[in-house]
C-alpha positions in Angstrom: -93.0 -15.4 1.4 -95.3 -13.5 -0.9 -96.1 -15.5 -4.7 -95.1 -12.3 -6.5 -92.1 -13.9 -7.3 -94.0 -17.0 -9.2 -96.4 -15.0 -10.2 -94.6 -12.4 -12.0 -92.7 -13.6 -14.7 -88.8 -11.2 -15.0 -88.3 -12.0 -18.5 -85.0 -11.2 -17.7 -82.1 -13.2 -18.7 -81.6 -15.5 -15.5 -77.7 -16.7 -15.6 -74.2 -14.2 -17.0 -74.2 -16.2 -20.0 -77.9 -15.2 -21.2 -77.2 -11.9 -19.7 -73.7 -11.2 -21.9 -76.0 -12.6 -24.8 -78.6 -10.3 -24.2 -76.1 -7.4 -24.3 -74.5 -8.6 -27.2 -77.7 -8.5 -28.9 -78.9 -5.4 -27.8 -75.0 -3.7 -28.4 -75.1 -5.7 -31.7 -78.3 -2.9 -32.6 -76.3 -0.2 -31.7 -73.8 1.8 -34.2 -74.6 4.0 -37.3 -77.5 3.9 -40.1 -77.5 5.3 -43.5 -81.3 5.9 -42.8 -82.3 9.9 -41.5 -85.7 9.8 -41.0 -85.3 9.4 -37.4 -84.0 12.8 -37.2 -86.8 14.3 -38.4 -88.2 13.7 -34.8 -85.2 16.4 -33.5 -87.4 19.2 -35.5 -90.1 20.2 -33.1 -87.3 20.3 -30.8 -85.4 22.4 -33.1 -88.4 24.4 -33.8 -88.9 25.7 -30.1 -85.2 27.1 -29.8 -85.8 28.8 -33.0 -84.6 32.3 -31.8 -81.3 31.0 -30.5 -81.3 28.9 -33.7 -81.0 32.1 -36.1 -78.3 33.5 -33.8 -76.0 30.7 -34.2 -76.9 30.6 -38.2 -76.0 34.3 -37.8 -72.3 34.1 -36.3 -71.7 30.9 -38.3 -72.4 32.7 -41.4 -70.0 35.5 -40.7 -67.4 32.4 -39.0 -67.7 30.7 -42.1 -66.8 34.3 -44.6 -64.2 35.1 -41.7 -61.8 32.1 -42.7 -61.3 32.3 -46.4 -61.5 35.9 -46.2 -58.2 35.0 -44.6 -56.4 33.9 -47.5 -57.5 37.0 -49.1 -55.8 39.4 -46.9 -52.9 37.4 -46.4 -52.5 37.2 -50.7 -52.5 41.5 -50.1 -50.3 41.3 -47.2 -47.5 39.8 -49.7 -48.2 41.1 -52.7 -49.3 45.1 -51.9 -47.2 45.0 -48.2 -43.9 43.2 -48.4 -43.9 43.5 -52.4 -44.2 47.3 -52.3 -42.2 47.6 -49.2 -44.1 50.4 -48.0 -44.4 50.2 -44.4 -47.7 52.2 -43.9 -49.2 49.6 -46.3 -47.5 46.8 -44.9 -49.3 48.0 -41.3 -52.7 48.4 -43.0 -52.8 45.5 -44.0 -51.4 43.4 -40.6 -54.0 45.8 -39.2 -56.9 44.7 -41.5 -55.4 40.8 -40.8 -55.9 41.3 -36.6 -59.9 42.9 -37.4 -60.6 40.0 -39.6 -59.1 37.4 -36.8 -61.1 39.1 -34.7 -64.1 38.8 -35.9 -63.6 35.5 -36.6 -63.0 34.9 -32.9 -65.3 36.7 -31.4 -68.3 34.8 -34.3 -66.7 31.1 -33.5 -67.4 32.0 -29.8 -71.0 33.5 -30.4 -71.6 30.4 -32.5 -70.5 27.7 -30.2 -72.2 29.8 -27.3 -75.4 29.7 -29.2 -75.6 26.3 -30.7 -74.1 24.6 -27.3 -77.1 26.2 -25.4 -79.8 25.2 -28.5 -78.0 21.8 -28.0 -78.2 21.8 -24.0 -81.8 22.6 -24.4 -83.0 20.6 -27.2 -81.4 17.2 -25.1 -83.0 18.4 -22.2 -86.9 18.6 -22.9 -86.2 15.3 -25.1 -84.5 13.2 -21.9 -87.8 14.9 -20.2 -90.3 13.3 -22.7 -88.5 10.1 -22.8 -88.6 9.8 -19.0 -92.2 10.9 -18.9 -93.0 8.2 -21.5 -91.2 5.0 -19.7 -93.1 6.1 -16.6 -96.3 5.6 -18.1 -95.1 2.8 -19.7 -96.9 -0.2 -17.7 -94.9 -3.4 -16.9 -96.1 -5.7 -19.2 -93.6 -3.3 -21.7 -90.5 -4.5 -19.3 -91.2 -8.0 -19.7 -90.1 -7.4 -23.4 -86.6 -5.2 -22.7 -84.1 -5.1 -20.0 -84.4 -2.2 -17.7 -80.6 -2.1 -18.3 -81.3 -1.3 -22.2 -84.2 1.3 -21.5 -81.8 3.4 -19.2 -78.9 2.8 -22.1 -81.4 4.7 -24.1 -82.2 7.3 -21.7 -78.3 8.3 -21.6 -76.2 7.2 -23.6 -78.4 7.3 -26.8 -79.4 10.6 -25.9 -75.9 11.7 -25.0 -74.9 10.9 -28.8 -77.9 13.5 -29.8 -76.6 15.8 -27.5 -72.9 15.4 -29.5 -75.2 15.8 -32.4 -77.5 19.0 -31.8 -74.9 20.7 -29.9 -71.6 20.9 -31.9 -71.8 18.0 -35.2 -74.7 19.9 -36.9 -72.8 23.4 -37.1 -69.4 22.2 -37.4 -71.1 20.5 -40.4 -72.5 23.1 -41.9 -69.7 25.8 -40.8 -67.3 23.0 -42.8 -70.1 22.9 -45.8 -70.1 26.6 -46.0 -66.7 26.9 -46.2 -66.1 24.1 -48.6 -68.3 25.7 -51.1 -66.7 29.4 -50.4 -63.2 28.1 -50.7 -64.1 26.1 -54.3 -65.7 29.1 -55.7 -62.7 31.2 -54.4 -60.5 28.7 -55.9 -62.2 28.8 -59.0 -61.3 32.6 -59.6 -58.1 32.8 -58.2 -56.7 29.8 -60.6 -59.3 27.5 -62.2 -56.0 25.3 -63.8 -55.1 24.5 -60.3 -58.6 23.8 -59.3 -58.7 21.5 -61.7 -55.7 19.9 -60.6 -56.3 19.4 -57.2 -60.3 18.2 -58.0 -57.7 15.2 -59.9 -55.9 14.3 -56.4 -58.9 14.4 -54.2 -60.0 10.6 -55.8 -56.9 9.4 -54.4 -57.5 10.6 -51.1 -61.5 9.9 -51.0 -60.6 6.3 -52.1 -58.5 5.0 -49.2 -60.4 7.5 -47.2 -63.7 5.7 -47.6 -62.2 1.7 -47.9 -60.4 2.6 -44.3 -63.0 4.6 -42.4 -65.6 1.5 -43.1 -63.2 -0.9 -41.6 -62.8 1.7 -38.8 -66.5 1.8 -38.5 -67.1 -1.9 -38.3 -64.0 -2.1 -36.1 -65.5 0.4 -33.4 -68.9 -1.5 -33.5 -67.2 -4.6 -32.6 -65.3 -2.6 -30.0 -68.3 -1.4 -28.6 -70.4 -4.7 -28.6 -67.4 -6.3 -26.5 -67.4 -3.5 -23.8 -71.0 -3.8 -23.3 -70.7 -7.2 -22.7 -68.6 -6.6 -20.1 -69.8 -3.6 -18.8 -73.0 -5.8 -18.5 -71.7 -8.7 -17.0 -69.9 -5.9 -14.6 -73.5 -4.3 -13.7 -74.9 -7.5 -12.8 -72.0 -8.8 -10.5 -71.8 -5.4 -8.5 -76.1 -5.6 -8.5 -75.0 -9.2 -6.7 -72.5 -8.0 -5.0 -73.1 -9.8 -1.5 -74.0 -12.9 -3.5 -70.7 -13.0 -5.5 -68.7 -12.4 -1.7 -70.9 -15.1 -0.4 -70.5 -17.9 -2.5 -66.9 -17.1 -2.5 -66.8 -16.5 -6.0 -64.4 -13.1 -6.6 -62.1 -14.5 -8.5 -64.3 -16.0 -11.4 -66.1 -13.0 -11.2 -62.6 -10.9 -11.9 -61.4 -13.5 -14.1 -64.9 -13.0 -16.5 -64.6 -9.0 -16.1 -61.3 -9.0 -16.9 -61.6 -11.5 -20.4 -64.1 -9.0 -21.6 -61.8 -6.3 -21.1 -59.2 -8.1 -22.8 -61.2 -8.5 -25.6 -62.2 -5.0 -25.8 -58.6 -4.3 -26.1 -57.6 -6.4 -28.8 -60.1 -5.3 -30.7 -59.2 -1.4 -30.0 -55.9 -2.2 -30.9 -57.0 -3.3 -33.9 -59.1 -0.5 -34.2 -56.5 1.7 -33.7 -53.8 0.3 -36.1 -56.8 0.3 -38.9 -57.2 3.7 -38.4 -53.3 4.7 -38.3 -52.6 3.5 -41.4 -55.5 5.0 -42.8 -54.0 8.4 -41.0 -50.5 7.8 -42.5 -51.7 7.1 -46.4 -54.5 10.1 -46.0 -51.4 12.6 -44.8 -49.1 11.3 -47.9 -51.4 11.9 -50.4 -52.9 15.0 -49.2 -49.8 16.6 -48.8 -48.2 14.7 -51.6 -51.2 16.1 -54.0 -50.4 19.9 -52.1 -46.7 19.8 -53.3 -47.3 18.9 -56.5 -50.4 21.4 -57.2 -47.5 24.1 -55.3 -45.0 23.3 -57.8 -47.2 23.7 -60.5 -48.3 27.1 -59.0 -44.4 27.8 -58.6 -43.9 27.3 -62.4 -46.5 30.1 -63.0 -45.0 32.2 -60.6 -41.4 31.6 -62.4 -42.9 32.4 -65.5 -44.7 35.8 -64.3 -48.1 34.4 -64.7 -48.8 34.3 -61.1 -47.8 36.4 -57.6 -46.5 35.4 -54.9 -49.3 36.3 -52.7 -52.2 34.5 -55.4 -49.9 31.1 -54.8 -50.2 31.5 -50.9 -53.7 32.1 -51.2 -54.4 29.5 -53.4 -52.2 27.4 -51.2 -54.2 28.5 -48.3 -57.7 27.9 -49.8 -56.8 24.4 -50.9 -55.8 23.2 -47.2 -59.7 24.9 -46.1 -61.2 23.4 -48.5 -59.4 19.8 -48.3 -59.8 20.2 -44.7 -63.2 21.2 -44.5 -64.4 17.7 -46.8 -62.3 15.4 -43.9 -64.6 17.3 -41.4 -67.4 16.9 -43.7 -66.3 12.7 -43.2 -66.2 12.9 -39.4 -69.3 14.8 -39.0 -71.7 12.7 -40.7 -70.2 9.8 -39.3 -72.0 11.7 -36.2 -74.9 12.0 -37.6 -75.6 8.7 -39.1 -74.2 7.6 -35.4 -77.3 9.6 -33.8 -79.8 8.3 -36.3 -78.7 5.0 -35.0 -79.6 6.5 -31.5 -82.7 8.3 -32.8 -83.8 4.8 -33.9 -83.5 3.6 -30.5 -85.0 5.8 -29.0 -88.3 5.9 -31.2 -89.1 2.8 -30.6 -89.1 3.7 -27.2 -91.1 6.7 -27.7 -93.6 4.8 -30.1 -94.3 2.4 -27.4 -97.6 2.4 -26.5 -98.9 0.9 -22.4 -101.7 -1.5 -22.5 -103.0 0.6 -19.5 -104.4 3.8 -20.9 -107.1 5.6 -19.4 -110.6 5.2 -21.8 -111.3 8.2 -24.3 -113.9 9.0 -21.5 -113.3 7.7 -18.1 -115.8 7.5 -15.6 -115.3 9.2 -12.5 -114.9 6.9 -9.4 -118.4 8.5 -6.8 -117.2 10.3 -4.0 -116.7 9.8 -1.3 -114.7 6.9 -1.8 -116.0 3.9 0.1 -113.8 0.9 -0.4 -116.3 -1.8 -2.3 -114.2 -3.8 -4.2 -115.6 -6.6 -6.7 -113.7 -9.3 -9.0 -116.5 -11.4 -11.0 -115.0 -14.5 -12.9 -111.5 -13.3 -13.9 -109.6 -14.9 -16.0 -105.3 -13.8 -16.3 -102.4 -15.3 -18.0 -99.2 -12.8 -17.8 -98.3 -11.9 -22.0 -95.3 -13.5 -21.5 -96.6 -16.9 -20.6 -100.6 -16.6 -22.5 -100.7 -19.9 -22.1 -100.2 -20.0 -18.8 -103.5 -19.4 -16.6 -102.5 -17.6 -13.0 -106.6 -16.7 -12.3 -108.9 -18.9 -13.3 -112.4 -17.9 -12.7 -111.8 -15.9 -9.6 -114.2 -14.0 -7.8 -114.1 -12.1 -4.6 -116.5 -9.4 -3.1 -114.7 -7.2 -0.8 -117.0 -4.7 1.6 -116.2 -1.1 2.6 -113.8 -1.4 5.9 -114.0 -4.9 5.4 -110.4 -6.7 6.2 -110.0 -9.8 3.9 -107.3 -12.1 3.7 -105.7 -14.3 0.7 -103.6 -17.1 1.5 -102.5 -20.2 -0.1 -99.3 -22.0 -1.7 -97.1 -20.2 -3.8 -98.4 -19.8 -7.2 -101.7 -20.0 -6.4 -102.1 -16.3 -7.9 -102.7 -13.9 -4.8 -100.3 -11.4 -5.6 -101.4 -11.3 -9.1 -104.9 -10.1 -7.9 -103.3 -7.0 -6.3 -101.5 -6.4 -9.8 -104.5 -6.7 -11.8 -106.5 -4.2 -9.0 -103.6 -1.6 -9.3 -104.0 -1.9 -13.6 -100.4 -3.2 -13.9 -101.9 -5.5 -16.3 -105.4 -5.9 -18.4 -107.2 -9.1 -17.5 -108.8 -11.6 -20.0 -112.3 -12.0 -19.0 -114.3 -10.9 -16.4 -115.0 -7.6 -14.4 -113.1 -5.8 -11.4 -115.1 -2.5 -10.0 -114.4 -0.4 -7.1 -116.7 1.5 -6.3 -119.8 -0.3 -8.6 -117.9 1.2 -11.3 -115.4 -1.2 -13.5 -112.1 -0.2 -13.4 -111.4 -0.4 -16.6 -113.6 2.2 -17.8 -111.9 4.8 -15.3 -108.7 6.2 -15.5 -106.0 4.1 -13.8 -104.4 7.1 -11.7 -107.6 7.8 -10.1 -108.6 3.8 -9.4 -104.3 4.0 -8.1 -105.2 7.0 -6.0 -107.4 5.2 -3.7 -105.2 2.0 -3.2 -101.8 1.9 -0.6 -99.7 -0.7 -1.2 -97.2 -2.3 1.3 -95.0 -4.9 -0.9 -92.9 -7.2 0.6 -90.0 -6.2 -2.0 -89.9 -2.8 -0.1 -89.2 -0.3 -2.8 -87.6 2.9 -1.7 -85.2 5.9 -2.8 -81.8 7.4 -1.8 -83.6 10.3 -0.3 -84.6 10.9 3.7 -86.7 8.9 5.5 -88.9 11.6 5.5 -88.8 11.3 1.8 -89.5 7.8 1.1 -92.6 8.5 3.8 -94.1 11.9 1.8 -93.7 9.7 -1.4 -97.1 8.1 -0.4 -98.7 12.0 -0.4 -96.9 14.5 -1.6 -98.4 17.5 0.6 -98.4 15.3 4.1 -97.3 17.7 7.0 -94.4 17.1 9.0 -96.8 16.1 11.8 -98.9 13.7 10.0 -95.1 12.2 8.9 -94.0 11.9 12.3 -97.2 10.0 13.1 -97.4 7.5 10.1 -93.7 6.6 11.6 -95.2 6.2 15.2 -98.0 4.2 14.1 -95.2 2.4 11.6 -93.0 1.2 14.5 -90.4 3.6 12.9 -89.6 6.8 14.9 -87.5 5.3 16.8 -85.1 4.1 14.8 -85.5 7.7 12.1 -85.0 9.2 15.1 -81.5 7.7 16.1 -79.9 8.0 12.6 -77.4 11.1 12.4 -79.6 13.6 11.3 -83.2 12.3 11.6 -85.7 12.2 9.3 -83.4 14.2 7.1 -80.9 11.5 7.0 -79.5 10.6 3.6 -80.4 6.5 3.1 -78.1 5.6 0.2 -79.6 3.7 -2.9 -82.4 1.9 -2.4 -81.9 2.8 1.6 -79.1 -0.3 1.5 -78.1 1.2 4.8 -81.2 -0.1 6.7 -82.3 -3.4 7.9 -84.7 -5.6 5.9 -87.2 -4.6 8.6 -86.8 -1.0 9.1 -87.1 -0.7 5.6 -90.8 -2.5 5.8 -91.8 -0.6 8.4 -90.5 2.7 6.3 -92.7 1.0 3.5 -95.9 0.8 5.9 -95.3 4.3 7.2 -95.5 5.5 3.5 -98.4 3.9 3.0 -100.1 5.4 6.0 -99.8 8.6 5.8 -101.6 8.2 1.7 -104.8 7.6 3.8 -106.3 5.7 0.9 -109.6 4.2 1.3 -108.1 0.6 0.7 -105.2 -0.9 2.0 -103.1 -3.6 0.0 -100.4 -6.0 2.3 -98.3 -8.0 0.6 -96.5 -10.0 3.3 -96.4 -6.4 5.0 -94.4 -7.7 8.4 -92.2 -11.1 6.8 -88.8 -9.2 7.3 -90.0 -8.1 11.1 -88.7 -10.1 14.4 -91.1 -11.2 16.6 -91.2 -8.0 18.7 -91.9 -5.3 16.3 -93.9 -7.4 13.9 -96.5 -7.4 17.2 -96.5 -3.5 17.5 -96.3 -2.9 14.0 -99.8 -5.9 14.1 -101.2 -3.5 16.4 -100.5 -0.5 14.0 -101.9 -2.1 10.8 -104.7 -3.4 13.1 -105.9 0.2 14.0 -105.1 1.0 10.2 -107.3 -1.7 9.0 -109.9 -1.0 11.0 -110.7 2.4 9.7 -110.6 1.3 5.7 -111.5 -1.7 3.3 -108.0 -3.7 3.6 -107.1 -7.3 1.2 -103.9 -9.0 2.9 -101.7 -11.5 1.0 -100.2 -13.9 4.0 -98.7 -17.2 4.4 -97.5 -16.8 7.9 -101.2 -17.0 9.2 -100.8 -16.3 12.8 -100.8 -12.2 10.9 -104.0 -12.8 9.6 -106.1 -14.5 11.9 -107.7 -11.3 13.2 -109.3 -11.2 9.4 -112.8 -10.5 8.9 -112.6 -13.2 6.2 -110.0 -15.5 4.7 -110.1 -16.8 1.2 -108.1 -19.8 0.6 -106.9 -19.4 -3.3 -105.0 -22.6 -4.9 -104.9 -22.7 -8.6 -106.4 -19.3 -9.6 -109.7 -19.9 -7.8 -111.1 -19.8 -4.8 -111.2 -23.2 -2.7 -112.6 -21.8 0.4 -114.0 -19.0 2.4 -114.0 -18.8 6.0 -113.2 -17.5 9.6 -109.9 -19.2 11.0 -112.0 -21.4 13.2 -114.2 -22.2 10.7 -111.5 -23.1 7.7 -110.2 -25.3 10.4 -113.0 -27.5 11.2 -113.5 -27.8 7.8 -110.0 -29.8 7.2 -109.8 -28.5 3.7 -106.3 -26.7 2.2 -106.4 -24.2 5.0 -106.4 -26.8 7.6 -103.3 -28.4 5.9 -101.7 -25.3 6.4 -102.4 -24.2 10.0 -101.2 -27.7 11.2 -97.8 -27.3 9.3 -97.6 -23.8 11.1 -99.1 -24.1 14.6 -98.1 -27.5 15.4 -95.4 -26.4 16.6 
């Protein structure tokens, strides 16, 4: 068993109670902000669909003149059609009603056509960027946030800017356009009944405004509960063969099910909040409506109003009324998606510690496999006080085949990490090449290492996929034979449909040892000028971890190669063998010759071979 594990500190919560914790903190961020600036990072977004942007602003425009020019035709439909009962004017003026609901039609469609695709695009390229950023994000960054939270971000925070972009920003403005037409149609049609109804709208707004924040803080607290569960649900099904081994369904169901509970409770609450905020809006909107129509209907009596100015006014009061509760629900939206704009920032302002220099140095070519640590010194951010190499130094030789072993802990895996630039070490110098690594670009010192973990990391594509992942433009043929040489073909070969055969996440449907020698396949075809093992045969029987020996053997011989090992028999073919305990090195030696020493290495082979 590789020391990765000890190591590599998770920083992950390690129990369900720190993990509901950790939710409920991270949930606890989530919900709606008074504070815009976020947005303003939407606007080069914005910027680039600007073409379909002024196409939506076009039809919403005429959208927006379409529906109180409504209450206009509908105020000559009574007064000039049924009041002159002339049926040719009558007609004209149904006919003149269908055009205008026409064009309203067809300019609502263009409009949501238009903004939905700006909206579709702009969410897009930003879930592209974000994506782009966390992959160069180096690990050190996930020691500080749950992988769980970063892909919450990725989708659901971006799925609330996509609400945003694509139908709360012109529904907004469509419903501020026509608040502003229907008040100064208002004005001129009757400015006394204007100023009646501006004397209602406070008792609306008022209950309006107390409710909706109890709503608000109601849904938050809905929200926090069903991410605690849904996290405490993501964990258990990510366990899943644990939780059915230990027997322990029912607690889990039990757990699942109390969150759920709580969630709805607290929706129920939720819900009767915002019903009898629903019930006292509706009396006092329509209550305020009757009496400004019976007001209107004393003018009418009295032959200082028509019929058809009472309708419209009617009619422009219900837009405009109508159009400020829209108003309410959209920029509940939109503080909603600053929240999520926040979020997402400080993803997108988090910097790696691994960047390439301002001016790298190129790596010489060809590529010869020198590899050279001088005096490091590591402690992993998370635990700075804790030292996992402590003075190491190791000179590796092109097509040299070198071997670290040693008790857990003792920092071997931790020396691959630091040669792959996962992290930045404290003090002291690692060069490949003659040149130190940290004055290259990381992707090019990456380009020249293969890595076989023992945590085999692969995808829900083909194995022909998870094999091309370790170079991109290998042939078929040079596939086929990195799965020979692997120990592999065999078994690709007798799935369904070959190489082509879907694996299932994270290849689930193969054995731990076909997927390491899927793992060693991949990282024989990359043809990299070193070679990194990490425990490369532990999850092999005794059979195939001989032929796939013989493989790595032939593979080893032909490029500079450092093994991590504690089953030794695998390494005893090593050029060299450096005993690490500590974070140094204790000893350096042939297996015959660390033997008849009787140091640490001794110790070891006796526990193993004595057998």
């Amino acid at each position: 068993m590789s020391d990765s594990q000890t190591d590599t500190p998770d920083g992950r919560p390690s129990s369900g109670a720190e993990l509901a914790a950790s939710m409920h903190q991270a949930a606890g961020q989530r919900g709606k902000t008074k504070n815009l600036r976020p947005l303003r990072r939407l606007v080069p977004y914005l910027w680039k669909q600007k073409a379909i942007g002024l196409a939506m602003i076009v039809f919403l425009l005429i959208s927006a003149s379409a529906t109180p020019s409504m209450t206009f035709v509908a105020k000559q439909l009574i007064d000039r059609g049924f009041g002159s009962g002339n049926v040719a004017e009558l007609n004209k003026w149904f006919i003149v009603l269908g055009a205008v609901a026409l064009v309203l039609a067809l300019s609502t469609a263009l409009r949501y056509y238009f903004i939905t695709r700006m909206g579709e695009r702009v969410v897009a390229d930003l879930r592209e960027d974000v994506f782009a950023h966390i992959l160069g994000l180096d690990p050190a960054y996930f020691l500080k946030i749950r992988t769980g939270e970063v892909i919450s971000r990725l989708t659901a925070d971006i799925q609330i800017i996509e609400t945003l972009v694509s139908s709360s920003i012109s529904i907004a403005l469509r419903n501020l356009l026509t608040f502003v037409a229907g008040l100064v149609m208002m004005m001129v049609v009757s400015p006394k009944l204007t100023l009646m109804v501006f004397g209602v709208f406070p008792f609306v707004l008022v209950p309006l405004i107390t409710f909706g924040r109890q709503v608000g803080r109601a849904t938050r607290d809905t929200q926090d509960a069903f991410a605690r569960a849904v996290g405490f649900a993501s964990e258990s099904l990510d366990a899943l063969e644990t939780v059915q081994a230990f027997v322990r369904e029912s607690f889990t169901r039990k757990r699942f099910d109390a969150g759920v509970e709580d969630t709805y409770r607290m929706s129920v609450g939720r819900m009767a909040t915002r019903a009898t905020m629903t019930a006292m809006v509706i009396t006092l909107v329509f209550g305020g409506i009757a009496f400004v129509l019976w007001l209107g209907a004393q003018d009418v009596l009295n032959g200082r109003m028509s019929n058809g100015t009472l309708v419209q006014f009617v009619m422009l009061a219900i837009l405009t009324g109508g159009s400020v509760a829209n108003l309410n629900e959209t920029w509940g939206d939109v503080q909603k998606a600053a929240g999520a704009m926040t979020r997402i920032d400080e993803l997108l302002d988090s910097k790696p510690n691994i960047v390439a220099p301002a001016q790298p140095l190129a790596l010489p070519e060809p590529a010869r496999g020198d590899i050279r640590f001088q005096d490091i010194r590591f402690a992993y951010p998370s635990r700075p006080d804790q030292i996992i190499l402590d003075g190491f130094s190791l000179i590796v030789k092109p097509g040299e085949t070198v071997a670290l072993v040693g008790p857990s802990g003792a920092g071997k895996s931790t020396v691959f990490k630091l040669l792959l630039r996962y992290y930045d070490y404290d003090h002291g110098v690692i060069q490949m090449d003659g040149i130190d690594i940290r004055q290259a670009d990381p992707k090019a010192v990456r380009e020249r290492l293969s890595l076989v973990a023992q945590d085999t990391a692969l995808f829900s594509g083909s194995p022909e996929d998870n094999i091309r992942f370790g170079r991109e433009d290998a042939t078929d043929t040079e596939v086929r034979v990195a799965a020979e040489k692997a120990q592999a073909r065999a078994f690709i070969e007798a799935l369904p449909q070959g190489f082509k055969q879907p694996l299932g996440e994270r290849a689930k449907s193969l054995s731990g040892g076909q997927k390491q020698r899927l793992s060693i396949a991949r990282a024989l075809v990359r043809n990299a000028p070193v070679l990194l093992l990490d425990e490369a045969t532990s999850a092999l029987d005794a059979e195939n971890e001989r032929l796939v020996q013989a493989a790595l053997n032939e593979a080893m011989s032909e490029r500079t190669t450092l093994v991590i090992a504690h089953r030794l028999a695998t390494v005893l073919r090593a050029d060299r063998i450096v005993v690490m305990e500590a974070g140094k090195v204790v000893d350096v030696g042939t297996h015959d010759e660390l033997v008849s020493r009787g140091g640490l290495y001794a110790r070891l082979a006796q526990l193993q071979f004595s057998s």
